[in-house]
TORFIPA-336681 format. One record per residue (C-alpha): x, y, z; residue in three letters. Coordinates in steps of 0.02 Angstrom, whole numbers, padded with zeros to 5 digits, always signed. Example, Ala and Ser with C-alpha at 12.3 -4.5 7.8 and 13.67 -1.06 7.14 Angstrom:
<atoms>
+00615-00225+00390ALA/+00684-00053+00357SER/
</atoms>
This chain:
<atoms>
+00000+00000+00000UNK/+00161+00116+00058UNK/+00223+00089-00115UNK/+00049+00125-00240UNK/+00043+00293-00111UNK/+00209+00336-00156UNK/+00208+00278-00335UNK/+00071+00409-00342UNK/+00152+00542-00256UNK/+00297+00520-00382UNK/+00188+00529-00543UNK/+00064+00685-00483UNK/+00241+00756-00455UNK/+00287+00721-00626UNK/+00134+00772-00706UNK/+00133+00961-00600UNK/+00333+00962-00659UNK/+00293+00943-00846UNK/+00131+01066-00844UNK/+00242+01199-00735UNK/+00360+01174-00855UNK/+00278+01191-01006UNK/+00197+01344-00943UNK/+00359+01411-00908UNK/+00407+01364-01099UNK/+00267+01465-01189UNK/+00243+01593-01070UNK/+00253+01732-01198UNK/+00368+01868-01197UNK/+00378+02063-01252UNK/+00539+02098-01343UNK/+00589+02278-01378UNK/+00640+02347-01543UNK/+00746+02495-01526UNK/+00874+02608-01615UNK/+01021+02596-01487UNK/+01068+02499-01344UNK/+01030+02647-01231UNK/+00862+02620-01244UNK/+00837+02433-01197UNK/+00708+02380-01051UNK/+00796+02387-00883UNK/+00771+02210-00865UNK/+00822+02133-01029UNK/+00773+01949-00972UNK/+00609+01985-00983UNK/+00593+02103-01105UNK/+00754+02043-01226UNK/+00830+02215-01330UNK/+00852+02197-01529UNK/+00913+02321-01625UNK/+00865+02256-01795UNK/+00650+02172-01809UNK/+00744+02033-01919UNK/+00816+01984-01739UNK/+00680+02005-01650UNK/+00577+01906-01753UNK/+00706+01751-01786UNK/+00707+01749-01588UNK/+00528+01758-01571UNK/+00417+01639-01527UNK/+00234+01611-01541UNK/+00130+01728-01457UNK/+00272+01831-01426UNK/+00254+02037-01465UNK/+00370+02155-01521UNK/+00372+02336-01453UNK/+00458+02444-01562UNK/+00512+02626-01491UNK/+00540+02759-01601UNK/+00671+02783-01747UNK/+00688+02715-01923UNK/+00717+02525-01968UNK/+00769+02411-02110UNK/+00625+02275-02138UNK/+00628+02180-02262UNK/+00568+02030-02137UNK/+00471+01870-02175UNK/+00357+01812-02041UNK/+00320+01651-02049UNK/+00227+01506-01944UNK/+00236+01639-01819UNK/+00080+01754-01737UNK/+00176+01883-01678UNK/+00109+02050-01620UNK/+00209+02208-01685UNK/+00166+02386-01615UNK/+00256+02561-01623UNK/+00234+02664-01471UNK/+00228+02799-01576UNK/+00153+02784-01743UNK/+00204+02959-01821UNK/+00405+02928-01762UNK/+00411+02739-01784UNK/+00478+02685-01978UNK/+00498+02519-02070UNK/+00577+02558-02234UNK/+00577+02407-02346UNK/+00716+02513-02439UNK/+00645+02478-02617UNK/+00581+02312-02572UNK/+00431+02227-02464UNK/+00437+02270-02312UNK/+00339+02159-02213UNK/+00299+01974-02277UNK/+00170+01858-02138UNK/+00159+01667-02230UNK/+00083+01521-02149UNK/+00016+01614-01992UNK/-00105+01500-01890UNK/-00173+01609-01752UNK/-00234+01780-01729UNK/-00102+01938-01764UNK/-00074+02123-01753UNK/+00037+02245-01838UNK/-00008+02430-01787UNK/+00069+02588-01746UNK/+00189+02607-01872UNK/+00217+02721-02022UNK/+00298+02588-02200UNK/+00405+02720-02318UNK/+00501+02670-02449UNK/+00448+02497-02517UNK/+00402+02413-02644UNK/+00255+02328-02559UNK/+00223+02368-02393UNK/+00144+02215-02325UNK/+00120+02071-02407UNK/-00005+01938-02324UNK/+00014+01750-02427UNK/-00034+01579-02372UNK/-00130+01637-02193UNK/-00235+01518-02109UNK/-00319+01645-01984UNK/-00350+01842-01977UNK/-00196+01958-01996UNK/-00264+02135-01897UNK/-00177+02279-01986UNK/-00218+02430-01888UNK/-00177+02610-01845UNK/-00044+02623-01975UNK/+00022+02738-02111UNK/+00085+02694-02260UNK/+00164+02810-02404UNK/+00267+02682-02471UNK/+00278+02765-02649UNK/+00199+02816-02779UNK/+00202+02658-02903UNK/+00209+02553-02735UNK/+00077+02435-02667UNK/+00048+02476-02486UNK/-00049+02315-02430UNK/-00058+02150-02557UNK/-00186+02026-02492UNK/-00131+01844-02593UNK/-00227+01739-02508UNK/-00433+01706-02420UNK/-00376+01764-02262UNK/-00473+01916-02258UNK/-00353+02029-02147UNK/-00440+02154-02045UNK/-00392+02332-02138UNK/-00434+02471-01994UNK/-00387+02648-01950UNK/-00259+02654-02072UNK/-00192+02813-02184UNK/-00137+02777-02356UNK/-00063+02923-02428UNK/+00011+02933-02614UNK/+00036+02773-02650UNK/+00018+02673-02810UNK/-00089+02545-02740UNK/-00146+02543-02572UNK/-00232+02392-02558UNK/-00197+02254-02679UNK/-00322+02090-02661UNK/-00337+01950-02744UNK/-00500+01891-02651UNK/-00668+01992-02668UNK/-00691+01978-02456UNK/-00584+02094-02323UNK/-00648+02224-02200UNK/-00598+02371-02243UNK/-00654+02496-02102UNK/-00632+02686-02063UNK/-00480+02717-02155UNK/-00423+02872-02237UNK/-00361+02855-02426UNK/-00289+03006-02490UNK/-00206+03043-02674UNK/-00156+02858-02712UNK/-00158+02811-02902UNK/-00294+02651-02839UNK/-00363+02663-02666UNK/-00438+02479-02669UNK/-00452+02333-02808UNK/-00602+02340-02896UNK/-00665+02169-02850UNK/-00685+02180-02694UNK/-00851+02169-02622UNK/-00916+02317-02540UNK/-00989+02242-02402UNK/-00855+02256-02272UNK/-00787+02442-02343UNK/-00885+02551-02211UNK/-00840+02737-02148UNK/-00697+02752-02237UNK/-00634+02942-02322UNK/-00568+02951-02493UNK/-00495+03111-02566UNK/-00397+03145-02741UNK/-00377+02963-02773UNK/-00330+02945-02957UNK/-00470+02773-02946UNK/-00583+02717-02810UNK/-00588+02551-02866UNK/-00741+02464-02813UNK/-00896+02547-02924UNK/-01011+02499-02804UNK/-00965+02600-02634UNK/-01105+02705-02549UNK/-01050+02881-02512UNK/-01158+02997-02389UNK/-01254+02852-02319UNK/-01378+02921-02163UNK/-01323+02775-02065UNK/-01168+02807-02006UNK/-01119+02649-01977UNK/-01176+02567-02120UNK/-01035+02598-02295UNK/-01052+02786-02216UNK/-00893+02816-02355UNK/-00875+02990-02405UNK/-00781+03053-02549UNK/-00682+03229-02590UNK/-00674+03323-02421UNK/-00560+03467-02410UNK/-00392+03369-02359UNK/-00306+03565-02312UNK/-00409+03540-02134UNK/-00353+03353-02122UNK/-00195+03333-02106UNK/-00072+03420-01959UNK/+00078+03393-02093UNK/+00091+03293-02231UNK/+00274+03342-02298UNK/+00363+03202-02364UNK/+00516+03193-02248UNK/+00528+03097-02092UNK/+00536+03239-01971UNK/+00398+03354-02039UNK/+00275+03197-02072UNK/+00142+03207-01941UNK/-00029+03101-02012UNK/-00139+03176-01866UNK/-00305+03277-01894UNK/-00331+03453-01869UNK/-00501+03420-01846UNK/-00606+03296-01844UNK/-00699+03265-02015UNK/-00830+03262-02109UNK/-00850+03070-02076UNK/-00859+02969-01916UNK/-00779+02815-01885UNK/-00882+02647-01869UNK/-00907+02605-01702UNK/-00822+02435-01714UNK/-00699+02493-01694UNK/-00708+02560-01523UNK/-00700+02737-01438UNK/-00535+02833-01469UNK/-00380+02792-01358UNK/-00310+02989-01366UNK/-00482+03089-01311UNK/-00623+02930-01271UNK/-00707+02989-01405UNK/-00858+02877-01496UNK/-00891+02851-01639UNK/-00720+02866-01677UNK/-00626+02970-01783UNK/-00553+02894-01959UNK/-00365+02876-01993UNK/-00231+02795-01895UNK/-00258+02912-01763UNK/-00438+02844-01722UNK/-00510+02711-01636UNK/-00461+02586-01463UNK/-00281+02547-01531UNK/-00210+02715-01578UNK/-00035+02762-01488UNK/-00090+02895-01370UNK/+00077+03019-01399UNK/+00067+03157-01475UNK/+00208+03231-01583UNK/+00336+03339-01511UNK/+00329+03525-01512UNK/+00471+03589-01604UNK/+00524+03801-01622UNK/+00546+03841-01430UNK/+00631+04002-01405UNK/+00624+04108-01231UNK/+00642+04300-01188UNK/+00653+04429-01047UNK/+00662+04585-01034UNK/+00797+04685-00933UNK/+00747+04673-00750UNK/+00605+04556-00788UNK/+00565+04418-00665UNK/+00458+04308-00806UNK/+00495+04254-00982UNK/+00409+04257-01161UNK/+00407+04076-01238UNK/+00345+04051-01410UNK/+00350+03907-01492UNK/+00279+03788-01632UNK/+00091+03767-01577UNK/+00022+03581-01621UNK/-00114+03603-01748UNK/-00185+03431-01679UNK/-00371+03452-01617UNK/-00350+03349-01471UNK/-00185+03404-01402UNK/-00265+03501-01241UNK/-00119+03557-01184UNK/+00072+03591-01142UNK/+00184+03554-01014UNK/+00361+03692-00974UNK/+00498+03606-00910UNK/+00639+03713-00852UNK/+00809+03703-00742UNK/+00918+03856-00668UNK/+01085+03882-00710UNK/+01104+03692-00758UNK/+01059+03610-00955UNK/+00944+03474-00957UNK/+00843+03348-00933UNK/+00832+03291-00823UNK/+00731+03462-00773UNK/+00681+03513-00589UNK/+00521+03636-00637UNK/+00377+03590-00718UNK/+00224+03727-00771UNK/+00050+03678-00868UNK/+00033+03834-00974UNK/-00137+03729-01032UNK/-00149+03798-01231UNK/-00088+03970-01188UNK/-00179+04114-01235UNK/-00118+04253-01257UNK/+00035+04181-01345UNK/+00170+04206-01336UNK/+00139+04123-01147UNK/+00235+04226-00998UNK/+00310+04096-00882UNK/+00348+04193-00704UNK/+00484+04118-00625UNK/+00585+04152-00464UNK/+00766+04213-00467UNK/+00886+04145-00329UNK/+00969+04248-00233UNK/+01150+04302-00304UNK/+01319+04253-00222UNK/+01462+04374-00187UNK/+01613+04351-00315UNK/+01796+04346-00313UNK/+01892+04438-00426UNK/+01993+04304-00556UNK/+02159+04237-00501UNK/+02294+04153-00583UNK/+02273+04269-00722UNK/+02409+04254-00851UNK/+02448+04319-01029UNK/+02532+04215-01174UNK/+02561+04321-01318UNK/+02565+04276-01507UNK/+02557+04354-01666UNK/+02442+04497-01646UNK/+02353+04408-01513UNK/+02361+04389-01324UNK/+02290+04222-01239UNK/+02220+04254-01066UNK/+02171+04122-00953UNK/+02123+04123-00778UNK/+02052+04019-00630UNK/+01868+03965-00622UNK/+01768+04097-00504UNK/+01653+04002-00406UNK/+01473+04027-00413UNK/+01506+04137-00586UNK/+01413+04110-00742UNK/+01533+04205-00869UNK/+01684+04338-00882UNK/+01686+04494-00934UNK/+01815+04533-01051UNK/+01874+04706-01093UNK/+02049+04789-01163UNK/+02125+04934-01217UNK/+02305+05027-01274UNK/+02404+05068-01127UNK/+02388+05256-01221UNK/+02227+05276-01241UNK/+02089+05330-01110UNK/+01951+05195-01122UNK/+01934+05044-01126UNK/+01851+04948-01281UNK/+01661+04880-01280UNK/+01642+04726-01146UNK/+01621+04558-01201UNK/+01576+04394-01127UNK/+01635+04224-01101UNK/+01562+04064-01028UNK/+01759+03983-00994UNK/+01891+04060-00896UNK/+01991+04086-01075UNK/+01990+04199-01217UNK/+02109+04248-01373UNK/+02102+04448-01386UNK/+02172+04456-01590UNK/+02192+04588-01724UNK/+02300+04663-01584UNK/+02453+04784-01640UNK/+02630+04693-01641UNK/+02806+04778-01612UNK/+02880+04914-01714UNK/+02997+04864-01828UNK/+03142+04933-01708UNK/+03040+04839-01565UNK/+02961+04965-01495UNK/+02782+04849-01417UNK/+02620+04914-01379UNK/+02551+04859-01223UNK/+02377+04812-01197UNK/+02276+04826-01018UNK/+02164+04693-01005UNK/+02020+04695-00867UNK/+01917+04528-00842UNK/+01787+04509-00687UNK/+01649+04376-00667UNK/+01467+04381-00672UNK/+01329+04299-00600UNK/+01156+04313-00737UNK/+01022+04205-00689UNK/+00996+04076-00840UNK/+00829+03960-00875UNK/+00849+03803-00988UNK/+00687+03759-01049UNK/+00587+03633-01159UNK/+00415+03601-01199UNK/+00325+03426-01215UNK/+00136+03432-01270UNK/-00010+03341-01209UNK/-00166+03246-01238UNK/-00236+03261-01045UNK/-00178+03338-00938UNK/-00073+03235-00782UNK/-00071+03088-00887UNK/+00110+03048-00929UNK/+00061+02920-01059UNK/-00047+03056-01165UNK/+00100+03169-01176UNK/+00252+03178-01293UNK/+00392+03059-01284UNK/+00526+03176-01328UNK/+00559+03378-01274UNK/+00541+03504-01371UNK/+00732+03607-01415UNK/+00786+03663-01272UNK/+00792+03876-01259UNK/+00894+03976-01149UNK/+00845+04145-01073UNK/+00936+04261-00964UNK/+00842+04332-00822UNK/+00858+04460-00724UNK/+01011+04602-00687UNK/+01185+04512-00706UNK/+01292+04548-00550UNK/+01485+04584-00551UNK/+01636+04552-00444UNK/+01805+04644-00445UNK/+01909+04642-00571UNK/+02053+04571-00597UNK/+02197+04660-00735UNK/+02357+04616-00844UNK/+02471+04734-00963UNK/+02550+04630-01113UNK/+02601+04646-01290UNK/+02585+04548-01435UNK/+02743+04469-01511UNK/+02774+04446-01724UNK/+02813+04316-01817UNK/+03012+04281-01835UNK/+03011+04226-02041UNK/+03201+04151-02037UNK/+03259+04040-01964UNK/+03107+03954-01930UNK/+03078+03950-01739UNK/+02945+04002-01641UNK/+02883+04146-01610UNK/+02911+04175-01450UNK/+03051+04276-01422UNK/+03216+04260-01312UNK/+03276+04135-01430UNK/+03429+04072-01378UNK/+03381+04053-01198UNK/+03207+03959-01286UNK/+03327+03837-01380UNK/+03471+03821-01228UNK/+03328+03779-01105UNK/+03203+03663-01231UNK/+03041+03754-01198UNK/+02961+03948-01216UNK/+02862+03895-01042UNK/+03039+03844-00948UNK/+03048+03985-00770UNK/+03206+04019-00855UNK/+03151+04096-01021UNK/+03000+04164-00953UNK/+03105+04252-00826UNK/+03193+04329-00941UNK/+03059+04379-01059UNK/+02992+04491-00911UNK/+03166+04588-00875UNK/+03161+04625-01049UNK/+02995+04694-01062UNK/+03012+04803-00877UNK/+03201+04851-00900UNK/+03254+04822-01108UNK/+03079+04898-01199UNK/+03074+05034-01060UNK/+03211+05142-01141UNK/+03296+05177-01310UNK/+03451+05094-01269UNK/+03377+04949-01222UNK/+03257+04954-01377UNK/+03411+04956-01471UNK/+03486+04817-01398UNK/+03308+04686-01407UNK/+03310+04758-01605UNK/+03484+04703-01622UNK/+03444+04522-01515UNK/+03276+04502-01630UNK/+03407+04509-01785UNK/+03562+04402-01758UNK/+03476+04291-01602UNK/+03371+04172-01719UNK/+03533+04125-01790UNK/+03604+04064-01637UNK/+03448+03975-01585UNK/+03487+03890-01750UNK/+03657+03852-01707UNK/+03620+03780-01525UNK/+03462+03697-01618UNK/+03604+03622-01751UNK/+03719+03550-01582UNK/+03626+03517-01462UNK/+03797+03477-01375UNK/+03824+03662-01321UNK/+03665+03695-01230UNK/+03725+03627-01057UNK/+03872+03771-01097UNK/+03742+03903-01126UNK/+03637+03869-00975UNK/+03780+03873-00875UNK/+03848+04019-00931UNK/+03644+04115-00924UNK/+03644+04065-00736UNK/+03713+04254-00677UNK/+03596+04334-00805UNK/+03439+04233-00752UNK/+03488+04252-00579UNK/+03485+04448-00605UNK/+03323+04424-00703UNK/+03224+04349-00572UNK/+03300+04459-00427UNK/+03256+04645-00534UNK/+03064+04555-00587UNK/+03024+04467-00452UNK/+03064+04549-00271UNK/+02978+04714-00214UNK/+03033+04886-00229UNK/+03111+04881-00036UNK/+03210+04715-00066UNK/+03267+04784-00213UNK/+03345+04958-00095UNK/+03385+04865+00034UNK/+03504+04719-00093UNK/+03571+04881-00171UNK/+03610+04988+00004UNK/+03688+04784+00065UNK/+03812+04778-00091UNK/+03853+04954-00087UNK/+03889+04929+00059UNK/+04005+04785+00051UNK/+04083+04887-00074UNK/+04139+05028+00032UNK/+04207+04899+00151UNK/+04310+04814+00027UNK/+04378+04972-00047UNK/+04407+05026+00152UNK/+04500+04886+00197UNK/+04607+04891+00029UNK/+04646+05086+00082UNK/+04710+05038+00256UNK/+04805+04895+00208UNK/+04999+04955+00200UNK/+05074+04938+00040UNK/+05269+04860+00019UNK/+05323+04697+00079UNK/+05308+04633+00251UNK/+05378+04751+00412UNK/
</atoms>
């Protein structure tokens, strides 16, 4: 009896193990479709990341969907044997280009499938359905594949459920070879043929034609009374249709501006964006629209001097049932992420005034570290970062002269000052004073996303609008910090650079060595001060290339010239580095010394020893 009871245990076991297991085996999963890697589901075992559909779909199984986020994709897929479900979250930003071919192919599908939400460019047959055993739902789509292109070819007696689509200039959009599909509240719009002529009109009900070169079927009722009943209508005024209709991927936007002459049958449910029943015609109508609208686009901001709100016009969305837009906004800081939100609601008057609050401005430190290189005709200034500063100001003028030139501003703590005066000829410079102090302005970064409802993140935009910076407010200053320099020229021959000292530059390897630098300052305080010295820099800016040359030539010598530049670079430092009182006090020290010596020398008795 012990045994039976636990040969039974074993075998329920069993049975739960294989039907736990099974379940675990076609438990169906979403995969995600997206442009970059960046973008894949947090958890990528459960929702598995492809970046091209003919992945996803190899490593699909039955019953599996595929969610595809918005950018542009390669098709040119066959599904086969497979119901698979594919969607765009985002119909109007979501692309399968068949790139000249068919995009799409389902064969030998046995079970129930959707494709929706996406917009088919580019192909030379958009979908093709062949050999299906069961219904195909094509839904909420747009397809401007071309204008000799086929946009949907039925081969088979499936019957695929065509509904809420918008076929726009193509050269076919739906090709059947059976006389029996369901054809429901679509909008065809300027395509050469909008449906074959044999099939039945039966199933073709609230649907909108306009400027179609060929209806096809002879027998479709237009202006029925019973709207849901083969309500088609024919010619409406496509200028209040469409939001934007331009034939490039970033203008194309399929949504209504209104909602038209026509109303959608009822089967096939209320809209998704507004709730809305009957529902409107197009892909944009109906229980499986994507509920995003498309971005705003345009954003720019303003304020006046003083102002504590800005001016922000931007690129209103023609769209009927956008209610709404959201302001995002950060201070001082790019984003997103952003801190601030505002509902302007649909502003009016527009442009909308967003007030905002200015934080309170620190003190600021003049710059430090401030230090000149010079070049031809130029001066490079760069400085330490100011803390809490927003930008420099930058102004400069000729030592001679009695103002200084127009400010400008800078966002780094560098700037080139050019088309500045070099030497004379006889090396006479002319100095520049430059005066740079930071600023504090109070900046807003802002973007815009639009909105269906209001408070409802998944009736809003996916992406912001361009971001637009406005200054706010009175700018602050701190003290400012100043420099006197002078440009250096351009030594032709020998070819060195143009930096001046030369030999000591090619003795010690580098323009930036203390050394040189060292140097270069006793010549500008002491040499350029006075005409002898003028003369003598003139006569060093002649015949001194050459011996950087030489030293340049053998490098064996320049230990011998650094040695023998030690007393002068010694001097050098002493004269430009040490105050006015060191200076005195060296000079009183040696003079000194100097009296004693010649002292001593007087006293001492002359002749041999006594």
């Amino acid at each position: 009896m012990g045994q039976k009871r636990l040969h039974l245990v074993h075998t329920v076991g069993a049975i739960l193990f294989v039907v736990l297991m099974s379940s675990h085996e076609v438990a169906a999963l979403e995969r995600w479709l997206v442009p970059n890697n960046s973008q894949c589901a947090a958890n990528q075992t459960t929702n598995p990341c492809h970046l091209t559909l003919q992945d996803a779909v190899t490593q699909a199984s039955a019953g599996d969907s595929i969610k595809v986020l918005p950018g542009t994709y390669p098709a040119n897929v066959i599904i086969t044997t497979k119901n698979i479900t594919i969607y765009g979250v985002e119909t109007a930003r979501t692309f399968f280009t068949g790139n000249g071919s068919t995009a799409l192919t389902v064969s030998a599908v046995t079970a129930l499938m959707d494709i929706r939400n996406i917009t088919f460019v580019n192909a030379l047959v958009g979908i093709v359905v062949s050999n299906v055993s069961s219904q195909v739902n094509i839904k909420n789509n747009v397809f401007e594949v071309g204008n000799t292109a086929t946009a949907i070819q039925v081969m088979d007696t499936s019957s695929p459920s065509i509904v809420n689509n918008t076929f726009y200039q193509n050269g076919t959009a739906i090709s059947s070879a059976p006389n029996s599909l369901s054809i429901i509240n679509n909008i065809f719009s300027g395509n050469s043929l909008a449906i074959s002529a044999n099939v039945l009109v039966d199933n073709i009900l609230n649907n909108l034609f306009f400027q179609n070169g060929d209806i096809g079927p002879p027998t479709i009722i237009f202006n029925t009374v019973d709207p849901n009943y083969r309500g088609n209508v024919n010619n409406i005024n496509i200028d209040t249709l469409f939001v934007d209709r331009a034939a490039t991927i970033t203008a194309r936007d399929f949504h209504l501006i209104s909602r038209p002459a026509i109303t959608g049958h009822t089967s096939a449910g209320a809209n998704s964006i507004n709730n809305f029943s009957p529902p409107d015609v197009g892909a944009y109508g109906g229980s499986s629209s994507d509920t995003i609208p498309f971005p705003v686009s345009g954003l720019s901001g303003t304020s006046s001097l003083g102002s504590a709100s800005i001016d922000l016009t931007w690129t209103l969305n023609k769209c009927y049932m956008v209610s709404g837009y959201n302001i995002y906004y950060n201070v001082n800081k790019s984003g997103p992420p952003y801190d601030n939100t505002a509902d302007a609601g649909i502003p009016s008057p527009f442009p909308y005034s967003l007030p905002v609050t200015l934080p309170t401005a620190s003190a600021l430190t003049a710059p430090t570290n401030l230090t000149s290189s010079p070049g031809n005709g130029t001066l490079t200034l760069s400085w330490a970062t100011v803390d809490k500063a927003t930008g420099y100001e930058v102004t400069y003028k000729k030592s001679t002269d009695t103002t200084f030139s127009t400010p400008f501003f800078v966002n780094t703590p560098s700037v080139i000052l050019a088309g500045l005066a070099n030497p004379t000829p006889d090396g006479v410079p002319t100095y520049y004073d430059i005066s740079i102090r930071a600023y504090y302005q109070t900046t807003f970064y802002l973007a815009v996303k639009d909105y269906y409802a209001a408070n409802t993140p998944s009736k809003e935009a996916l992406t912001f609008s361009n971001e637009a910076i406005a200054s706010v407010g009175t700018a602050t200053f701190g003290p400012a910090s100043t420099i006197q320099d002078f440009p250096e020229p351009i030594v032709a021959q020998p070819s060195l650079p143009n930096k001046g000292c030369f030999i000591a530059t090619a003795a010690y390897g580098s323009y930036s060595a203390s050394q040189v630098q060292a140097l270069r300052k006793f010549r500008d305080q002491y040499l350029l001060t006075n005409t002898v010295g003028r003369a003598f820099v003139g006569w060093y800016y002649t015949y001194g290339p050459m011996g950087a040359q030489f030293l340049n030539d053998h490098p064996g010598w320049k230990p011998v010239v650094r040695i023998a530049l030690i007393p002068a670079v010694g001097a050098a430092l002493f004269l430009t580095q040490t105050s006015t009182m060191t200076k005195f006090v060296s000079v009183m020290i040696i003079s000194m010394l100097i009296v004693l010596v010649l002292y001593r020398n007087k006293l001492r008795p002359s002749g041999g020893i006594q």
